[in-house]
N, C-alpha and C positions, 0 to 999 in steps of 0.2 A: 564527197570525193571518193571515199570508198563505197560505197552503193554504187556510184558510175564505174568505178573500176573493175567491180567484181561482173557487173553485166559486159561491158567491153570485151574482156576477157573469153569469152564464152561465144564472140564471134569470129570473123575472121576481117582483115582490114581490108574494105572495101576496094574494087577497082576503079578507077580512073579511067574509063573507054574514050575511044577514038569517038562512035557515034554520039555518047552523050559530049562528049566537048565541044562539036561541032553543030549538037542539037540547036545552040545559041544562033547559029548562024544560018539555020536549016529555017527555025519556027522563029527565034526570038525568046523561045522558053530558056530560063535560068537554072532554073530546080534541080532537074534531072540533073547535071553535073555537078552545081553545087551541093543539095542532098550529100553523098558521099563526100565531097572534099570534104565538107565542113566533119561530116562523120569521122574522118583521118582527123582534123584536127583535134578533135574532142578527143581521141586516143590519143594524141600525142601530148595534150595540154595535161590530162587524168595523171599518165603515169610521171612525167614530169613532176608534176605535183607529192605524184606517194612517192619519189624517190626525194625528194627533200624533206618531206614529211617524215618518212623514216632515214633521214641520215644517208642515203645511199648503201646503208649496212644489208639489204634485204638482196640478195641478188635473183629473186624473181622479178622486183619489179625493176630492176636496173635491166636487164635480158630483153622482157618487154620493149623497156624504152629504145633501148640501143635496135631494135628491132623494126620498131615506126618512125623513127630518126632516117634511120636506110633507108625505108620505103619512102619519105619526105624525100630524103635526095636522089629518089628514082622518078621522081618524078617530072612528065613534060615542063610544065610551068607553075611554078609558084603563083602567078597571078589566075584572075578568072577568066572564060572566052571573051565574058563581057567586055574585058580591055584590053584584049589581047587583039590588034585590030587585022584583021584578017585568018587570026586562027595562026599564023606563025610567029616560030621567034627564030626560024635557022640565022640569024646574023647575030640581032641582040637580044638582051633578055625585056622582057615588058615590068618595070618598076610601080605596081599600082598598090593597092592598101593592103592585098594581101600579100603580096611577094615582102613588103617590108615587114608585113607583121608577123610572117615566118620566118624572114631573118630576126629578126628581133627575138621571138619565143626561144631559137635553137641556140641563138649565141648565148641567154640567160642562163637557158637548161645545163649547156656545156659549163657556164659557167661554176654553179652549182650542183654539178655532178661531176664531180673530177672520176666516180671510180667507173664511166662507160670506158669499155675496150679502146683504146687506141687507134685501131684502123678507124672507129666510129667518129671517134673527134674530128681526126683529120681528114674525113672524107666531109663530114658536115662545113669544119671552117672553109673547108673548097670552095665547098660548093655554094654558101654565103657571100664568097668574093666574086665568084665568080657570075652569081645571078643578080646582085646586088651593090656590093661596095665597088669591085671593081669597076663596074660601068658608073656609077656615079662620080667616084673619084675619076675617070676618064673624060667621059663625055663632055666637052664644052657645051652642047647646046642643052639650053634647059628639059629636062624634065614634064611630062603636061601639069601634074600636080606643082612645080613649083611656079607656076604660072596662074596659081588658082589662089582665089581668095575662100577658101572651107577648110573642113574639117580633113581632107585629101593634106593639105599641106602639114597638119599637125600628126597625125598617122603616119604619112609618108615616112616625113622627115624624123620624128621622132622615134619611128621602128627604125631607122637606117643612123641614126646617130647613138641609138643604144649599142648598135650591134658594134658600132667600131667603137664606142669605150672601151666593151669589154675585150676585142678582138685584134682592133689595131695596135700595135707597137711607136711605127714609126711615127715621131711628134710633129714633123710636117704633113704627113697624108691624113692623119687624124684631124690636125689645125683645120685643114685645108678642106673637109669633109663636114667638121662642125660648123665651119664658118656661111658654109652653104648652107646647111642647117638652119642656122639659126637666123637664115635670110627669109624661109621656108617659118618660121616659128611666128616672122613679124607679118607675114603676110596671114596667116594664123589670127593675130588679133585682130587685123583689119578687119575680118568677116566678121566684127563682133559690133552692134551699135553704139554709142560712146555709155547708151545705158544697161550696157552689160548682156543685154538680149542676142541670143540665137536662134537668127531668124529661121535658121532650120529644121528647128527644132527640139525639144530636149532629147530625145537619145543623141543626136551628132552632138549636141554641147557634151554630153556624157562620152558619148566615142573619141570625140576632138581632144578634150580635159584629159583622159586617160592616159593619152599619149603625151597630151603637151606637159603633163605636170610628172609624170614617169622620167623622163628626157632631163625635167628640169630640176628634178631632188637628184638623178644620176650624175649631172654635170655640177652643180652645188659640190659634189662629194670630189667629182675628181679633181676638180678645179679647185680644189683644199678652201672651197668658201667664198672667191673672189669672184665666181661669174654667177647669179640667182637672176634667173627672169623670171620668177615667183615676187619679186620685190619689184611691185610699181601698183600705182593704182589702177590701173586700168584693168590689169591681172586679178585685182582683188573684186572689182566691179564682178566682170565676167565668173566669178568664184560663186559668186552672190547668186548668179542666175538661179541655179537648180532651186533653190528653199522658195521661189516663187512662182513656182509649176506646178506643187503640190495641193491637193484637197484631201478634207477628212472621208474614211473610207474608200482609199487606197490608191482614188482615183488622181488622174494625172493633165496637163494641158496637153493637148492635141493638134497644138496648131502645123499646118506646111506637112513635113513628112515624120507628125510623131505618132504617139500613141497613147491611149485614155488609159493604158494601166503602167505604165512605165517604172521602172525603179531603177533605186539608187545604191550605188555599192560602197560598202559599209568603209573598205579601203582608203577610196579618193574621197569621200567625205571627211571622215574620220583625218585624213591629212590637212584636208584643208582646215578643216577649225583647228586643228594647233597651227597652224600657221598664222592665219588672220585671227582666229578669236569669236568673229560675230558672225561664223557660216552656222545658218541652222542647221540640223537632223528632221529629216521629214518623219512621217506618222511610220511605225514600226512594220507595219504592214505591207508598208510600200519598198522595204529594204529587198536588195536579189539575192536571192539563191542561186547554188553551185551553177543549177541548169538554164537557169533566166536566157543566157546569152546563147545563142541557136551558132554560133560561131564561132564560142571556148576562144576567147582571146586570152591569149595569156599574160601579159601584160595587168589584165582587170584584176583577172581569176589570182594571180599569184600576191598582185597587192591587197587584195580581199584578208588577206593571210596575214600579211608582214605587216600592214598598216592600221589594221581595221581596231578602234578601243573595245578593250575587253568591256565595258562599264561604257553605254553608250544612253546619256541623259536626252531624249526626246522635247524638242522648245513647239511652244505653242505657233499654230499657223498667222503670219500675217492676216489682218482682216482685209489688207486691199494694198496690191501692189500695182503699182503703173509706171511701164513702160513708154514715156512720151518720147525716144526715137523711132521704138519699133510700131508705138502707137498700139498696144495693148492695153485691156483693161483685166485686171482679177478681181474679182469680190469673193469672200469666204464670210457666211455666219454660219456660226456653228456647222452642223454637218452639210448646209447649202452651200454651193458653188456656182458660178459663173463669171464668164471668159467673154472678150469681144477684144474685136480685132479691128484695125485700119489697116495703114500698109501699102503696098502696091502691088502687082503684079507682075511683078517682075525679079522676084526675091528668088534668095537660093530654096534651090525643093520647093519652087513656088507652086501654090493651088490659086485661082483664080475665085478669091473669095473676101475681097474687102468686103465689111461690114459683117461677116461672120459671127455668129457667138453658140454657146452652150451652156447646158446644165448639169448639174450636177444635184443629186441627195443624197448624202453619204454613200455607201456603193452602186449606188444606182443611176446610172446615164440617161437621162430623159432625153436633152437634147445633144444630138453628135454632130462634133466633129471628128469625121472620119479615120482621119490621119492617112497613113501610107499606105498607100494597095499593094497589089505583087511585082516585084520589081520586075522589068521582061523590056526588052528591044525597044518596045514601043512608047512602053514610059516614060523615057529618057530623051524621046525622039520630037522635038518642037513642034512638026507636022503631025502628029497623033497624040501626043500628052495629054489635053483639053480633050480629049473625042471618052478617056476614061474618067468614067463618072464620078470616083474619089478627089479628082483632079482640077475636074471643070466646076463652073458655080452654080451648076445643077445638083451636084454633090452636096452643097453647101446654104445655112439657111440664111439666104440672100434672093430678092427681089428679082424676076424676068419683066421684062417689058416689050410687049409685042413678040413675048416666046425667045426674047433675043436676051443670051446671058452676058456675063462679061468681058470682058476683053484681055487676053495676054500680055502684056508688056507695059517695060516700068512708066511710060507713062500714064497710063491707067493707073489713079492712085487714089485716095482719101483726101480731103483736105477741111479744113477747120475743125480738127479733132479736140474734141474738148473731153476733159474726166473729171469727176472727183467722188466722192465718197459715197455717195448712190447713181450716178446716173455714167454714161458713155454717148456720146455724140458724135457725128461726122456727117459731112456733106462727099455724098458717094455716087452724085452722077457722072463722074468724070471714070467710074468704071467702065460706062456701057458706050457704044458705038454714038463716035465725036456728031453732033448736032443734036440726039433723040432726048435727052433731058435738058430742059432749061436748071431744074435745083431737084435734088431726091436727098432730104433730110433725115436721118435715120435718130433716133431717141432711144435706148434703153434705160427704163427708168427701174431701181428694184426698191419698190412701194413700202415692201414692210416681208416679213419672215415669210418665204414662200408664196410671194406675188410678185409678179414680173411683168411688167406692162413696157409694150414698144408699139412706136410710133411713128408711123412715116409720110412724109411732108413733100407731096411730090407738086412738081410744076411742070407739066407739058413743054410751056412755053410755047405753043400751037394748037396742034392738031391734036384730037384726042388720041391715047394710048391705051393698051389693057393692061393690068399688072397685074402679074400673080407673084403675092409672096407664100415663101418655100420655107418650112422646117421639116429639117434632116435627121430621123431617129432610128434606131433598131429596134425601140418597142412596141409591141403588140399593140394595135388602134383599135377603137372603138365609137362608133357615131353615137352620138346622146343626141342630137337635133342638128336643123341645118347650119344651126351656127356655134355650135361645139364638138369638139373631140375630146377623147382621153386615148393619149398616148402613154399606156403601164399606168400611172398612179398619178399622174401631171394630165391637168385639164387646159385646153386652149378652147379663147372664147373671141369670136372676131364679131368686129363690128359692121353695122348696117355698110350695102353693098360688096360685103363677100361671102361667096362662097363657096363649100370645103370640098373638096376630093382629094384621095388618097393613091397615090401611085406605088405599086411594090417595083422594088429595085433589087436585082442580085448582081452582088461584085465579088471581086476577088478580094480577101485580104492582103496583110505584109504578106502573110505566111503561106499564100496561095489558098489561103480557103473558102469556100462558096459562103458569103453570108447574106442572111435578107434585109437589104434598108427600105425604109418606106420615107416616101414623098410629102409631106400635107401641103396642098397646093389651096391656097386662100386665093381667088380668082375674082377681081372687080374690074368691072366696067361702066363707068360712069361719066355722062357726058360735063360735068360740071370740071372747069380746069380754075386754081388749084384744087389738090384733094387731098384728104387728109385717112389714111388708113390706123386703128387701133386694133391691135390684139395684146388678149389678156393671158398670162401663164398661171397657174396655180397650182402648187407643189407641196 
């Protein structure tokens, strides 16, 4: 926190333009304006932080604060273009994750810094009411987030229910604020499968938790003990997610819109094992730092602080977790990993990729899954979503048949998923377009310590078909023969009637960066109907 502080410092706080705000709506690009916001925020989270850090006795960094607090409340909108819809707010204010999660930060900051100026508090609690509490405690019609079944309701609600603990007075408009709240919290668990999975992903369970377990030790306190939605089992389910995401060396699950190195903050872990007792700590490695979060949430960032145990005892990883709502598989041996997926198509932050899976060798990613690309217009838009490649299940190492991939929508799904302690199964023609599969059998079998053998069981049911199956890496390829590759230090070996070409793929990451995937497209055609495909992994 002070290494970020001392470089902030030395610059000057970023503008918020007309053209980059409008960029959004110009191209669809995000960056350009978020870039800087997010850069304000990380100035205002920094010194937030060293003024409670030091007591507020320092008044350098109090002068600071009280300095990026102002500039926060000069600001057009709290929210992004992204949900600002049309670029205006002349009537009301637009209430999306960040406008609550900057009422949230300032009401905490004021709370814990009694010695800013005066005119700074009260221009700040203003301007909270007024972009925020007010229009919520106002408005009869709902909200778009309380309408949502994601992590939008837990954020939302939970930045806007912190801020009137510490801010509102009056005990009706509070009631009457939490009460909505905590309508917002239940729809919250909804998006959650009864076996605790986030179908979203692990950072939104991380983003989501944040806020819903912040909200829920805040109202515990003020509520002198009588109101805990931390007490239920379903709560404790969903607690449980994170410690089944993890593999050794450092890596993370990536399914929907996560990420293969993700981490965990030491805060909201550390809370949750004294609460429940049997939440693991993942591998040390995988813990975040100050700067992990490209966002500076304050909320994370300050319970990192208050909550996180000095003496933090590391539990060994599950060897195999399964998820049979979300129809997920994990295996861990030792430092090997691998993930397989069912599911449908039609999930939040959905990718079009039943029968999915990956690898792992301790830090090493043989086989990817992608996870999230660069968030932009497009992404988000049903009519182009599947057209980017992270997205579609061309991205994804899953089967095409006659070039055709799989299909958007929840009916498109997996059925007769079977798991248990070596193998993952599922019958996945009901991905691809209605009539072209009669039965497409999918097998992963994991043979023995660094061999992995999958098999697929397909039936026409007609007419013959081509298939090419697809594995999705970022490491560097190499032909050994027509019927082997080594991708990095992982050998793939397919059986009679296929064969191998490599496609290079460049996409955008999260973070908008160019990176290179490559293709391994296994390509057969053969007139015998049924047919039966084997390929070998060796790691």
């Amino acid at each position: 926190i002070e290494e970020r502080q001392r470089d902030l410092v030395r610059h000057r706080i970023p503008e918020l333009s007309y053209y980059n705000f409008f960029e959004f709506a110009r191209t669809g690009d995000r960056l350009s304006y978020e870039r800087p916001y997010f850069i304000r925020r990380s100035i205002l989270v920094t010194h937030g932080l060293q003024c409670w850090l030091h007591k507020g006795e320092d008044p350098f960094y109090v002068e600071f604060l009280a300095n990026i607090m102002w500039s926060v409340c000069d600001e057009y909108t709290w929210a992004l273009p992204a949900h600002v819809h049309g670029g205006l707010e002349d009537e009301e204010y637009t209430v999306d994750l960040f406008a609550a999660e900057t009422a949230c930060c300032l009401a905490e900051i004021l709370h814990y810094t009694p010695e800013l100026p005066e005119i700074v508090k009260k221009r700040v609690r203003r301007e909270i009411f007024r972009r925020v509490l007010t229009p919520f405690l106002t408005k009869e019609e709902p909200f778009p987030f309380e309408k949502m079944e994601n992590n939008w309701c837990a954020v939302c609600g939970g930045g806007i229910g912190i801020a009137a603990i510490y801010l509102m007075k009056d005990g009706e408009g509070l009631s009457r604020v939490l009460n909505r709240v905590g309508q917002s919290m239940e729809r919250f668990m909804n998006s959650f499968r009864e076996d605790g999975a986030c179908l979203e992903g692990l950072s939104y369970w991380t983003y989501g938790m944040s806020f819903f377990v912040s909200y829920a030790e805040l109202l515990l306190r003020r509520s002198g003990g009588e109101v805990d939605l931390l007490d239920s089992e379903r709560v404790h389910q969903i607690a449980k997610f994170q410690q089944k995401c993890y593999f050794q060396g450092g890596r993370t699950l990536s399914f929907s819109d996560g990420s293969n190195k993700d981490h965990f903050h030491p805060g909201l872990t550390s809370f949750l094992r004294r609460y429940y007792r049997d939440i693991s700590l993942p591998p040390n490695e995988c813990m975040a730092s100050y700067d992990d979060d490209s966002c500076y949430r304050w909320v994370t960032l300050f319970r990192d602080l208050i909550w996180s145990d000095r003496e933090i005892s590391i539990d060994p990883l599950e060897p195999l977790s399964v998820f049979p709502d979300a129809q997920w598989w994990i295996l861990r041996d030792g430092e090997i990993g691998v993930a397989a997926k069912g599911g449908h198509n039609g999930e939040p932050h959905n990718h079009n990729d039943i029968g999915s899976f990956l690898i792992y060798r301790g830090g090493e990613e043989l086989l990817a899954d992608l996870g999230a690309g660069e968030y932009t217009r497009e992404y988000f838009r049903d009519e182009t979503r599947y057209q980017i490649f992270c997205n579609s299940s061309r991205g994804h190492s899953v089967p095409r048949v006659d070039g055709k991939e799989q299909m958007a929508g929840g009916e498109y799904r997996a059925r007769d998923v079977r798991m248990d302690e070596k193998s993952f199964s599922l019958e996945m023609a009901g991905a691809y377009p209605e009539g072209m599969l009669r039965s497409l059998r999918r097998t992963i079998t994991y043979e023995e310590r660094g061999h992995l053998v999958l098999t697929d069981e397909i039936d026409f049911g007609g007419e013959f078909h081509e298939i090419t199956e697809c594995f999705i890496s970022r490491q560097p390829f190499q032909y050994v023969n027509p019927k082997e590759i080594m991708l990095g230090s992982m050998r793939i070996c397919a059986s009679k009637g296929l064969s191998i070409l490599v496609d290079e793929v460049r996409q955008k990451d999260h973070q908008g960066r160019e990176e290179k995937v490559y293709a391994v497209l296994l390509s057969g055609r053969r007139r015998k109907n049924p047919v039966t495909y084997r390929v070998d992994f060796y790691f």
